[in-house]
N, CA, C and O atoms as a Tripos MOL2 file, in Angstrom:
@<TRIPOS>MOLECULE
protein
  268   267    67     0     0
PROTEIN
NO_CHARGES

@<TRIPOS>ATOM
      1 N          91.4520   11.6560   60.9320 N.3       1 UNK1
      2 CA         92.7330   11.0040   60.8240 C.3       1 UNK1
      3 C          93.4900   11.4810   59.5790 C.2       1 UNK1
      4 O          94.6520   11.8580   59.7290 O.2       1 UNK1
      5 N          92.9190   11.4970   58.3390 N.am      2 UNK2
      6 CA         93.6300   12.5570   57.2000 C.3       2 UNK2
      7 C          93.7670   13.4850   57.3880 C.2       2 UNK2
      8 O          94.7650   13.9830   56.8680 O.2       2 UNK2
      9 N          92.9390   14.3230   58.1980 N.am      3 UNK3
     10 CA         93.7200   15.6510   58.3070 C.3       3 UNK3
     11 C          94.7330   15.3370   58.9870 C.2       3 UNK3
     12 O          95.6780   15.8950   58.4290 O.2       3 UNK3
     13 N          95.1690   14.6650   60.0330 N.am      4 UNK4
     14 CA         95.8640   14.8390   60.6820 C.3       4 UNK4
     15 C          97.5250   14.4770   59.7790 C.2       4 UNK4
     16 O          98.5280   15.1880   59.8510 O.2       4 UNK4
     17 N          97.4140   13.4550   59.1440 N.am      5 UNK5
     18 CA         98.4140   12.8270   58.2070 C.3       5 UNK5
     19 C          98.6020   14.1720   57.2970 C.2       5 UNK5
     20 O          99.7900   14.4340   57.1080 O.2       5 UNK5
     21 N          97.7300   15.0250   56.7280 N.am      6 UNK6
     22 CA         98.5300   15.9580   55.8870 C.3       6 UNK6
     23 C          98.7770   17.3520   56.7450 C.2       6 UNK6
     24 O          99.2610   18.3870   56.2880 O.2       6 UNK6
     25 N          98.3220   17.1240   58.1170 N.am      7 UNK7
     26 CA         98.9920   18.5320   59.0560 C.3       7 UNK7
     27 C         100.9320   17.9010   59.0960 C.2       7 UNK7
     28 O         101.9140   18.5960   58.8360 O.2       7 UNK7
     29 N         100.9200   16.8040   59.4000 N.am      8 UNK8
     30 CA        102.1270   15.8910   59.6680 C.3       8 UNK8
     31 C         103.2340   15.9640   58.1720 C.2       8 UNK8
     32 O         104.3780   16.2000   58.5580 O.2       8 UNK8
     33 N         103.1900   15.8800   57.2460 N.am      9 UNK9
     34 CA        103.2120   15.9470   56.2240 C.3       9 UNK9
     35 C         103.7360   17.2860   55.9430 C.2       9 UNK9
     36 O         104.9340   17.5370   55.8090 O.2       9 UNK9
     37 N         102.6000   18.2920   55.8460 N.am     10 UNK10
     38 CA        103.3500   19.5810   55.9600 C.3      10 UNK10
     39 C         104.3560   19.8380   56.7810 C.2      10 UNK10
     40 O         105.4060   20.3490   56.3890 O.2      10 UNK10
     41 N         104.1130   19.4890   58.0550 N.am     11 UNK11
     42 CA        104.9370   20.1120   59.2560 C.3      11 UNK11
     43 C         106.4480   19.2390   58.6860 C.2      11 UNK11
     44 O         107.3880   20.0330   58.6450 O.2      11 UNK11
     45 N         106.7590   18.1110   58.3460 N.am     12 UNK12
     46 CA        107.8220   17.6580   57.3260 C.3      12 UNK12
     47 C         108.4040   18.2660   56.4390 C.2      12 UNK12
     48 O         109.6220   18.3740   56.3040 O.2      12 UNK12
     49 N         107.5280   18.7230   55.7430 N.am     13 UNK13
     50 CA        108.4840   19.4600   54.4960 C.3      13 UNK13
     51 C         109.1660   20.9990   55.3390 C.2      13 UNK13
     52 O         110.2640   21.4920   55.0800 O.2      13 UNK13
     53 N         108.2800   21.4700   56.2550 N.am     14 UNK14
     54 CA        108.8420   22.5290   56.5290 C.3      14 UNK14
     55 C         110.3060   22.1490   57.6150 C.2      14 UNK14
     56 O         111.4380   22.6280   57.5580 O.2      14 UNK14
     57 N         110.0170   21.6270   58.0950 N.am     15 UNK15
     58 CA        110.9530   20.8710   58.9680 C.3      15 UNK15
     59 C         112.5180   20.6670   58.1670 C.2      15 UNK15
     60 O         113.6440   20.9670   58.5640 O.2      15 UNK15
     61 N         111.9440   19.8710   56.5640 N.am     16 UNK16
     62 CA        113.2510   19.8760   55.6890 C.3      16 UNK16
     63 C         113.9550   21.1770   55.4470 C.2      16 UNK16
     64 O         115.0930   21.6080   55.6330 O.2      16 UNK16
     65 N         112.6620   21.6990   54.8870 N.am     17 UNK17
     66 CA        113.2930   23.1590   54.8850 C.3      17 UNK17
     67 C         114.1040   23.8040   55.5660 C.2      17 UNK17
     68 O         114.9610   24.4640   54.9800 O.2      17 UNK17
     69 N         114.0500   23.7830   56.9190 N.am     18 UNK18
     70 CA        114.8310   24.1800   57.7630 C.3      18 UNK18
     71 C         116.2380   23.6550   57.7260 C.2      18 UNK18
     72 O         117.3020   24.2720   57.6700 O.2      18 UNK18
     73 N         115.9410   22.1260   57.7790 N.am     19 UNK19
     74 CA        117.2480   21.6710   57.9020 C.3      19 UNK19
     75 C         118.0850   21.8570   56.7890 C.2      19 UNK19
     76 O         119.2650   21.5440   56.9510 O.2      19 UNK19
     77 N         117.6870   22.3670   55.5200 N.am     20 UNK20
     78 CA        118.5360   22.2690   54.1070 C.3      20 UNK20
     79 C         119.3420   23.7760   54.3200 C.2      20 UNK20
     80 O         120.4650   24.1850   54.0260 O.2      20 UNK20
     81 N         117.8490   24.5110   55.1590 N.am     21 UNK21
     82 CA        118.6140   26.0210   55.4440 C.3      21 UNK21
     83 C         120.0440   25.9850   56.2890 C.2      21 UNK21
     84 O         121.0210   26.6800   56.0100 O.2      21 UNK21
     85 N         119.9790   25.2020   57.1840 N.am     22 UNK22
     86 CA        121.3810   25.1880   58.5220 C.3      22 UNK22
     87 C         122.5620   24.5960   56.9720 C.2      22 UNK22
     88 O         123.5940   25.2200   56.7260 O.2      22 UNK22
     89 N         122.2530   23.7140   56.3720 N.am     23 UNK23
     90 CA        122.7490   23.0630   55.9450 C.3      23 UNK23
     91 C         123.6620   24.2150   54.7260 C.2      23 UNK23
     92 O         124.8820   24.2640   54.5750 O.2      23 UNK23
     93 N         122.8070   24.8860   54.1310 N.am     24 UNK24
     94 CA        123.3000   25.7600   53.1010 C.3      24 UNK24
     95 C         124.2810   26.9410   54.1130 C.2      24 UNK24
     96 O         125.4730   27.2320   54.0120 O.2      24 UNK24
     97 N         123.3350   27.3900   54.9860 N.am     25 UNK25
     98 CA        124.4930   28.3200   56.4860 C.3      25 UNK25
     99 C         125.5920   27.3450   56.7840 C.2      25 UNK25
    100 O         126.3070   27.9540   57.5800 O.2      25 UNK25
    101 N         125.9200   26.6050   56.6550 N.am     26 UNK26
    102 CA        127.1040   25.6990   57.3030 C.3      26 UNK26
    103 C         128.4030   25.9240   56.2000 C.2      26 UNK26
    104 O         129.5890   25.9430   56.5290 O.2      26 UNK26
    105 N         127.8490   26.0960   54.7450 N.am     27 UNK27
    106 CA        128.5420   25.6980   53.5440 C.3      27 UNK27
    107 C         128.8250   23.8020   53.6650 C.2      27 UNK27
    108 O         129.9110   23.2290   53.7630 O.2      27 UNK27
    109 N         127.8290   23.3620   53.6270 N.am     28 UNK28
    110 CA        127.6420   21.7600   53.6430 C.3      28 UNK28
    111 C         128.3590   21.4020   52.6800 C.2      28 UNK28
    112 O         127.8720   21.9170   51.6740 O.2      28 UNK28
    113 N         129.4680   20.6570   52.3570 N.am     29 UNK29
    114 CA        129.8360   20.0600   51.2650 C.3      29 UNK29
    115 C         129.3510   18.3510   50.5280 C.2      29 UNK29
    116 O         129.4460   17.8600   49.4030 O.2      29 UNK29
    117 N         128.8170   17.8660   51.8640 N.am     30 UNK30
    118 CA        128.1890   16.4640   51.3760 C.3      30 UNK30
    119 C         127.0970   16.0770   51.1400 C.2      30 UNK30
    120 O         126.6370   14.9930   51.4980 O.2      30 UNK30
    121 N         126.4020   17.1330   50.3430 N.am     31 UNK31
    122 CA        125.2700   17.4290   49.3460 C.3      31 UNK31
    123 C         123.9030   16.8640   50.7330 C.2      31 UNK31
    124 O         123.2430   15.8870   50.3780 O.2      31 UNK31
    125 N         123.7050   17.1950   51.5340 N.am     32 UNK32
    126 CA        122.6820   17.2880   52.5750 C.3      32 UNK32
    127 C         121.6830   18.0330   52.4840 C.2      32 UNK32
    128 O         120.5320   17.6950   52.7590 O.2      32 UNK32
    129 N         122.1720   19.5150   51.9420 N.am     33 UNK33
    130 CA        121.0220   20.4750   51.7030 C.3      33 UNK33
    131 C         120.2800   19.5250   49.9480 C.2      33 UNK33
    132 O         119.0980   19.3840   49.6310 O.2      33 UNK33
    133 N         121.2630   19.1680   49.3550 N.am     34 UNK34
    134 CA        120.0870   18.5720   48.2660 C.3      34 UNK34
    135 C         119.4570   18.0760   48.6850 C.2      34 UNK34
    136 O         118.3710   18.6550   48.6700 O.2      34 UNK34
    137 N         119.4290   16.5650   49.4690 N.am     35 UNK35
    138 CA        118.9360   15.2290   50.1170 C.3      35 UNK35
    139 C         117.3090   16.4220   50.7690 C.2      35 UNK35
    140 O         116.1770   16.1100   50.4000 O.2      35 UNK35
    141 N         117.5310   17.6510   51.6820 N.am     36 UNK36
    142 CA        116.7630   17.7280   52.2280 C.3      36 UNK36
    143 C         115.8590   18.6750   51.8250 C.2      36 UNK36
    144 O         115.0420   19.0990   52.6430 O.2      36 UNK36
    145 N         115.8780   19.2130   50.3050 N.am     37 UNK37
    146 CA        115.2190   19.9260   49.6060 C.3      37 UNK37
    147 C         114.3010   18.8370   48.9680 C.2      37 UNK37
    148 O         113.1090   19.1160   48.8310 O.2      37 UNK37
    149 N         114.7400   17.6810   48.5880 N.am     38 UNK38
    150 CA        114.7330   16.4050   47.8280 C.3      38 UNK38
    151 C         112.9690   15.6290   48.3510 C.2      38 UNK38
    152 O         111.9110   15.3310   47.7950 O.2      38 UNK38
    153 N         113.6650   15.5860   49.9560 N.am     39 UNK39
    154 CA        112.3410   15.1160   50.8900 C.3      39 UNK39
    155 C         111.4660   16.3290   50.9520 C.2      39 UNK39
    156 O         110.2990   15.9610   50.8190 O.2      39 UNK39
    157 N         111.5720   17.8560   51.1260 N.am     40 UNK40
    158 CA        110.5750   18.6440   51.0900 C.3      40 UNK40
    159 C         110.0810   18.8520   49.9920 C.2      40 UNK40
    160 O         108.9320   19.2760   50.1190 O.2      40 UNK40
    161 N         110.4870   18.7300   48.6760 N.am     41 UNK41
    162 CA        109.4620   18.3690   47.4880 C.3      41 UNK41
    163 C         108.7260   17.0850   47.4550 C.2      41 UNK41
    164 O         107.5990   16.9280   46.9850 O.2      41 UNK41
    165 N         109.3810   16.2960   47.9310 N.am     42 UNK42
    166 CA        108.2990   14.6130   47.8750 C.3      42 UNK42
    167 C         107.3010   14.8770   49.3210 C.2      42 UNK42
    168 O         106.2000   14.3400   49.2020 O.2      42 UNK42
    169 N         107.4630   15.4430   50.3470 N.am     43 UNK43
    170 CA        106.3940   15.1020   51.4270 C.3      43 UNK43
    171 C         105.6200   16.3280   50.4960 C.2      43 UNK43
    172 O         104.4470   15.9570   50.4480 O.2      43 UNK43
    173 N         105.7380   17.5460   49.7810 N.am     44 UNK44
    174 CA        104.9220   18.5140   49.4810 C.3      44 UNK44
    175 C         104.3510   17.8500   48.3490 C.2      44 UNK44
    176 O         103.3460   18.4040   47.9050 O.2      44 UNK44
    177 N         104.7100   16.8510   47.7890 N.am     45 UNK45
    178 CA        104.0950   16.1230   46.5150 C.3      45 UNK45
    179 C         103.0960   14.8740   47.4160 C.2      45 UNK45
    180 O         101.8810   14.7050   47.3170 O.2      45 UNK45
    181 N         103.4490   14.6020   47.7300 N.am     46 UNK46
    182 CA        102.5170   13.4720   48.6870 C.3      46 UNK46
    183 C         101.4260   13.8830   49.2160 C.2      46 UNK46
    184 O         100.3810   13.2350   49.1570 O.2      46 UNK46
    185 N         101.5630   15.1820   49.8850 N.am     47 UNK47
    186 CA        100.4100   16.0900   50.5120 C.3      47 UNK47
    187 C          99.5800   16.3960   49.1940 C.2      47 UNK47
    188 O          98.4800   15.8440   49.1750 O.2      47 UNK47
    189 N          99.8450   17.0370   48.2820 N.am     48 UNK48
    190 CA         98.8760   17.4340   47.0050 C.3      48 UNK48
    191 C          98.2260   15.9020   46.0880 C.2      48 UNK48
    192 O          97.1670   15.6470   45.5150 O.2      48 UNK48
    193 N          99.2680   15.2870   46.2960 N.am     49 UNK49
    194 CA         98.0030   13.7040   45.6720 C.3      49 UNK49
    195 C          97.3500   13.2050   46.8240 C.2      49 UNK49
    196 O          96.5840   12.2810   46.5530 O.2      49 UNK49
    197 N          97.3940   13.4720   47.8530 N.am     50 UNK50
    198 CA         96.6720   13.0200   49.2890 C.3      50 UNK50
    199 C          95.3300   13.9790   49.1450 C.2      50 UNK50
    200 O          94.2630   13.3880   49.3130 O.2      50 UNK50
    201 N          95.3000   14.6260   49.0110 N.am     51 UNK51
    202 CA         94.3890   15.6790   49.0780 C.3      51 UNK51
    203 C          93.5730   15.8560   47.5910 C.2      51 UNK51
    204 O          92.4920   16.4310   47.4590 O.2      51 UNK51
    205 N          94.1860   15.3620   46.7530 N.am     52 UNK52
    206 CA         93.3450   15.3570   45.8280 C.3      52 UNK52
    207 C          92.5770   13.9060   45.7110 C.2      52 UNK52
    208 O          91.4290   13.7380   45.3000 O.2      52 UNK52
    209 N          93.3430   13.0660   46.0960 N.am     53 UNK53
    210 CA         92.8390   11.7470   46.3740 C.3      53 UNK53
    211 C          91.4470   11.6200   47.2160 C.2      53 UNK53
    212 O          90.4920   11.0440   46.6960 O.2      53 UNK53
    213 N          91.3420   12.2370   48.6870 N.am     54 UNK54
    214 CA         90.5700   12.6080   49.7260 C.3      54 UNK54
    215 C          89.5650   12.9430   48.9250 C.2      54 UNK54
    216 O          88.6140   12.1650   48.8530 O.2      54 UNK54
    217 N          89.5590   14.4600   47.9690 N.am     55 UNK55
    218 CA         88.6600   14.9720   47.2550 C.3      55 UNK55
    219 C          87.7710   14.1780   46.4360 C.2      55 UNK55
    220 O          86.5750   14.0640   46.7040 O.2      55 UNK55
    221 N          88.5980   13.3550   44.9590 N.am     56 UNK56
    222 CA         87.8730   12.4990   44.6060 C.3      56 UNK56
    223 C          86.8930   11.1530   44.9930 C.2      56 UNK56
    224 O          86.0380   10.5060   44.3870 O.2      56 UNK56
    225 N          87.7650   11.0860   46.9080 N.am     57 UNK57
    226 CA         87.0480    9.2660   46.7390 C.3      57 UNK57
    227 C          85.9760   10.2090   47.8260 C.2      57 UNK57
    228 O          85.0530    9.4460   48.1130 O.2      57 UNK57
    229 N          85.8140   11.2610   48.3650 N.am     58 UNK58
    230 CA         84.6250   11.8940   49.1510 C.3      58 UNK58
    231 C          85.1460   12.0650   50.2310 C.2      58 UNK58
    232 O          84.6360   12.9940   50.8560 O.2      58 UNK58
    233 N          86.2140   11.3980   50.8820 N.am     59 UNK59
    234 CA         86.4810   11.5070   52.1360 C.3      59 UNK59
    235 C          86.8190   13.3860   53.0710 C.2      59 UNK59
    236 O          86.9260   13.6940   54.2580 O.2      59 UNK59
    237 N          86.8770   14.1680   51.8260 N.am     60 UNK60
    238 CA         86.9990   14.9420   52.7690 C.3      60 UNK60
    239 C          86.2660   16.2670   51.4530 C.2      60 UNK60
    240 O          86.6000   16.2080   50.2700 O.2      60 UNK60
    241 N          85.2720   17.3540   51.9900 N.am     61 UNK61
    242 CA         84.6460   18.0860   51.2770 C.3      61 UNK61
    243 C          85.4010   19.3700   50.7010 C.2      61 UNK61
    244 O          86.5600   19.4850   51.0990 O.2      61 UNK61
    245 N          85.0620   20.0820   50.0700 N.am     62 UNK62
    246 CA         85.6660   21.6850   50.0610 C.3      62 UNK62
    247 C          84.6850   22.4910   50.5390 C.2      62 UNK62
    248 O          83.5000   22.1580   50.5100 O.2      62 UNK62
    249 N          85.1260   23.6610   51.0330 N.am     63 UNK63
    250 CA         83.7220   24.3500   51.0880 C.3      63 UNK63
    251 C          83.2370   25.0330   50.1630 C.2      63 UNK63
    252 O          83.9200   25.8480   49.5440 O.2      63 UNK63
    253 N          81.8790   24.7990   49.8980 N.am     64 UNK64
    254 CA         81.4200   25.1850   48.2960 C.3      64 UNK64
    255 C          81.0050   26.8190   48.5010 C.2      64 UNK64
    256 O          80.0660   27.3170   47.8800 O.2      64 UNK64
    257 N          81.6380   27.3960   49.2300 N.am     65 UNK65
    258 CA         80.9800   29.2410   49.4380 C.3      65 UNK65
    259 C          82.3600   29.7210   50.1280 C.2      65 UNK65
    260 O          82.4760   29.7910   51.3510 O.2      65 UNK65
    261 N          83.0230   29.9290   49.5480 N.am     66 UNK66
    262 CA         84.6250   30.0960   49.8530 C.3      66 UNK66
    263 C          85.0440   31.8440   50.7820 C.2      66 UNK66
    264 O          86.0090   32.1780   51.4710 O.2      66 UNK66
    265 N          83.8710   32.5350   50.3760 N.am     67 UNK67
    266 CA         83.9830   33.6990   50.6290 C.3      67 UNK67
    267 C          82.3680   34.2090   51.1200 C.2      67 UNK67
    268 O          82.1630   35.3780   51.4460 O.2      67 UNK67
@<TRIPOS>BOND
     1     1     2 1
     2     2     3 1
     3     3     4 2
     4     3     5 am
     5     5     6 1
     6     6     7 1
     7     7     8 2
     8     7     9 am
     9     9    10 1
    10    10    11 1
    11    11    12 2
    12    11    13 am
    13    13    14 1
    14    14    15 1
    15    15    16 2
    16    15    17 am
    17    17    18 1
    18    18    19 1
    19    19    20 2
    20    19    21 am
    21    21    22 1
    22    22    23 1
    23    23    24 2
    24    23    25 am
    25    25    26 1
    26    26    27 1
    27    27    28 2
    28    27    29 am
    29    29    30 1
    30    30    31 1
    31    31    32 2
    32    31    33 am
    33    33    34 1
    34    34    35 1
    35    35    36 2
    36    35    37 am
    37    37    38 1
    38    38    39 1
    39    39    40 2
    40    39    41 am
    41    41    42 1
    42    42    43 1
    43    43    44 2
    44    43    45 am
    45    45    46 1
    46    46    47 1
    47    47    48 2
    48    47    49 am
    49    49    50 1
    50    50    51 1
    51    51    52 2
    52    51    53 am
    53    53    54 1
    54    54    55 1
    55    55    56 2
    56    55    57 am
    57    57    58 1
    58    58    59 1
    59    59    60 2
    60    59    61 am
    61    61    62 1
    62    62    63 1
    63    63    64 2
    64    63    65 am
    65    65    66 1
    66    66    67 1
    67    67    68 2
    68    67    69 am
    69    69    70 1
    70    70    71 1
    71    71    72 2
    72    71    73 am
    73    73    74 1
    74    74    75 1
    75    75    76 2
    76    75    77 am
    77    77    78 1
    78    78    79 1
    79    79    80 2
    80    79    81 am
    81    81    82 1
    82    82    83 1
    83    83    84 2
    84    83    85 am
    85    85    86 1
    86    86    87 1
    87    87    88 2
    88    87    89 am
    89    89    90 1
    90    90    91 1
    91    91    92 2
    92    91    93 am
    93    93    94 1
    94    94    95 1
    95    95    96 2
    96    95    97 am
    97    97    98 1
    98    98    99 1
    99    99   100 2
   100    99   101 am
   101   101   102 1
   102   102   103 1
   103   103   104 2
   104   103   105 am
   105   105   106 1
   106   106   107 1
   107   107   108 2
   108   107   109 am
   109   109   110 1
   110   110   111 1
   111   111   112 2
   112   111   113 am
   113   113   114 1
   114   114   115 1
   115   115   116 2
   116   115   117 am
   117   117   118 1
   118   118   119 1
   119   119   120 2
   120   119   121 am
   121   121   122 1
   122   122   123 1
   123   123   124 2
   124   123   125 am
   125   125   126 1
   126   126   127 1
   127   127   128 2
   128   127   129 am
   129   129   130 1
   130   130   131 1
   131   131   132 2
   132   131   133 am
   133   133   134 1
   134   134   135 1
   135   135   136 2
   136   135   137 am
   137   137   138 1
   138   138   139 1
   139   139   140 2
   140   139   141 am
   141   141   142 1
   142   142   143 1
   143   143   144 2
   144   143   145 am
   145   145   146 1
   146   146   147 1
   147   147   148 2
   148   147   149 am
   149   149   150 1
   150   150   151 1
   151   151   152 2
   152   151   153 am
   153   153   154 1
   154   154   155 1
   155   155   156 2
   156   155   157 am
   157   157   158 1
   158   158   159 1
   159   159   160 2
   160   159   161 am
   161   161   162 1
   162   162   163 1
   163   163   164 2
   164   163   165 am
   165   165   166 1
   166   166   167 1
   167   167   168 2
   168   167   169 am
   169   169   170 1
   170   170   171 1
   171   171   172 2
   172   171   173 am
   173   173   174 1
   174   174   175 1
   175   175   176 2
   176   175   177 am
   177   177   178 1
   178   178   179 1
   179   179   180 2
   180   179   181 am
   181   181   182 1
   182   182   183 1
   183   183   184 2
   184   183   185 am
   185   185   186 1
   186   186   187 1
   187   187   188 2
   188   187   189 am
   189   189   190 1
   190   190   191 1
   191   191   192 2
   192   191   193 am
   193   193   194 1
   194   194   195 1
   195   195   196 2
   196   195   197 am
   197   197   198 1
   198   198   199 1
   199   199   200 2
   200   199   201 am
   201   201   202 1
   202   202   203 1
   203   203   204 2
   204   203   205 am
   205   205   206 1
   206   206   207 1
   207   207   208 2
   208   207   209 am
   209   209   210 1
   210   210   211 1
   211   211   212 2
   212   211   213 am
   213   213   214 1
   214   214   215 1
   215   215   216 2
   216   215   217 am
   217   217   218 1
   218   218   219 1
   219   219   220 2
   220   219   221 am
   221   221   222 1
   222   222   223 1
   223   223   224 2
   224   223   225 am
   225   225   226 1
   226   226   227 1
   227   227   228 2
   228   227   229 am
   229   229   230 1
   230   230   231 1
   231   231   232 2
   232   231   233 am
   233   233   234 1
   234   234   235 1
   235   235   236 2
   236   235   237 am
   237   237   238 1
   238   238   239 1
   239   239   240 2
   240   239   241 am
   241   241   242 1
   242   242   243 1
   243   243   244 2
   244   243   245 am
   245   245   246 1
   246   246   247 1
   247   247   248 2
   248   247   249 am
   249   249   250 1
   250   250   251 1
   251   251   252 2
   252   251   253 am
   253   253   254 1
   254   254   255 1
   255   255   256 2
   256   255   257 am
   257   257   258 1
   258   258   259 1
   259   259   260 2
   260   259   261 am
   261   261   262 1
   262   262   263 1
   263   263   264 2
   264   263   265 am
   265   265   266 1
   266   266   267 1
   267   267   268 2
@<TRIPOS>SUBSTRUCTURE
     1 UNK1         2 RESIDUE 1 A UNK
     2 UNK2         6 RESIDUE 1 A UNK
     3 UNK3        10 RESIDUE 1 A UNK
     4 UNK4        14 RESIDUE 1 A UNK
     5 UNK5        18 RESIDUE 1 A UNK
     6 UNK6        22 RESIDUE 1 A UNK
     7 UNK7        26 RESIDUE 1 A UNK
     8 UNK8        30 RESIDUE 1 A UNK
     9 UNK9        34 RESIDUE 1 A UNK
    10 UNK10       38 RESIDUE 1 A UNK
    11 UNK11       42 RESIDUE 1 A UNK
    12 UNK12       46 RESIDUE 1 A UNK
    13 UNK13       50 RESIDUE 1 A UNK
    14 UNK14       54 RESIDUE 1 A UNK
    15 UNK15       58 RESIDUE 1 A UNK
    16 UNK16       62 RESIDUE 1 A UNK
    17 UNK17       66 RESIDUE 1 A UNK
    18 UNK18       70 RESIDUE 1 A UNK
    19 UNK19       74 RESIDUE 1 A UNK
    20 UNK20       78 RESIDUE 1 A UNK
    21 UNK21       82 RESIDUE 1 A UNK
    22 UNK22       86 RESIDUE 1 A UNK
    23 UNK23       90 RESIDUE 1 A UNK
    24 UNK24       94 RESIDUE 1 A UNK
    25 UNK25       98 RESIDUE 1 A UNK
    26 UNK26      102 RESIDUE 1 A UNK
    27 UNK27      106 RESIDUE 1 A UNK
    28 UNK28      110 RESIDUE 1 A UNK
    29 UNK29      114 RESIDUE 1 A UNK
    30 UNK30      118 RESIDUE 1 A UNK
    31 UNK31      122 RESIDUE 1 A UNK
    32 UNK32      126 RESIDUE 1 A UNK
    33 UNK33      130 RESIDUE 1 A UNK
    34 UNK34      134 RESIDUE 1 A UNK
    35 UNK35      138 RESIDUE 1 A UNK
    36 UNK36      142 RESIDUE 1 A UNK
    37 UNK37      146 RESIDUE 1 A UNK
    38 UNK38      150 RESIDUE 1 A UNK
    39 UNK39      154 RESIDUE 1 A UNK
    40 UNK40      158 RESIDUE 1 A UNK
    41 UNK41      162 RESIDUE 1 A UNK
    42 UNK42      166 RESIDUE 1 A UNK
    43 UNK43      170 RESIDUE 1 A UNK
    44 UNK44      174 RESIDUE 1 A UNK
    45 UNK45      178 RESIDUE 1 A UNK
    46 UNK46      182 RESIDUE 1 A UNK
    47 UNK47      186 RESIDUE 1 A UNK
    48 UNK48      190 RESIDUE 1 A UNK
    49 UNK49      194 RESIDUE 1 A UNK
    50 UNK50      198 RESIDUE 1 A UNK
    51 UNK51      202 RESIDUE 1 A UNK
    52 UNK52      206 RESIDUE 1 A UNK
    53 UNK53      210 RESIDUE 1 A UNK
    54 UNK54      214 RESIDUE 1 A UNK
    55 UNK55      218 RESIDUE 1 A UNK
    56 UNK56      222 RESIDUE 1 A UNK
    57 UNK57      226 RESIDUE 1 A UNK
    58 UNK58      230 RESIDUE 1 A UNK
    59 UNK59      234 RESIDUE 1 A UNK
    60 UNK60      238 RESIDUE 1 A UNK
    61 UNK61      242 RESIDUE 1 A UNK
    62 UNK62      246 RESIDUE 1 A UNK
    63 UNK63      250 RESIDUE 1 A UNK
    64 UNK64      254 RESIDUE 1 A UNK
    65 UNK65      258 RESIDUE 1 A UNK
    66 UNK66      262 RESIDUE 1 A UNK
    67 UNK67      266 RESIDUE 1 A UNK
């Protein structure tokens, strides 16, 4: 179920991304592309304390042989 919340999460910020992109292609004047750069730094900040959170309380492992 956490993974699934930070696949969701990502797929958000990129999602903003997009939309800030149409938004900057449009020449947006009612600051929209900020608003949606705004949410793709907070869902990309949410995902990195989610995941470090996961890490510390055990819920989810790393793999200890990376290569």
């Amino acid at each position: 179920m956490l993974k699934v919340i930070i696949v969701v999460f990502l797929f958000i910020s990129i999602f903003s991304l997009f939309r800030a992109l149409m938004a900057m292609s449009r020449d947006d004047k009612n600051q929209q592309m900020t608003r949606n750069l705004g949410r793709r730094v907070m869902f990309s900040a949410l995902t990195l304390v989610l995941i470090v959170l996961a890490l510390s309380m055990g819920w989810i492992e790393p793999n200890p042989r990376p290569y």
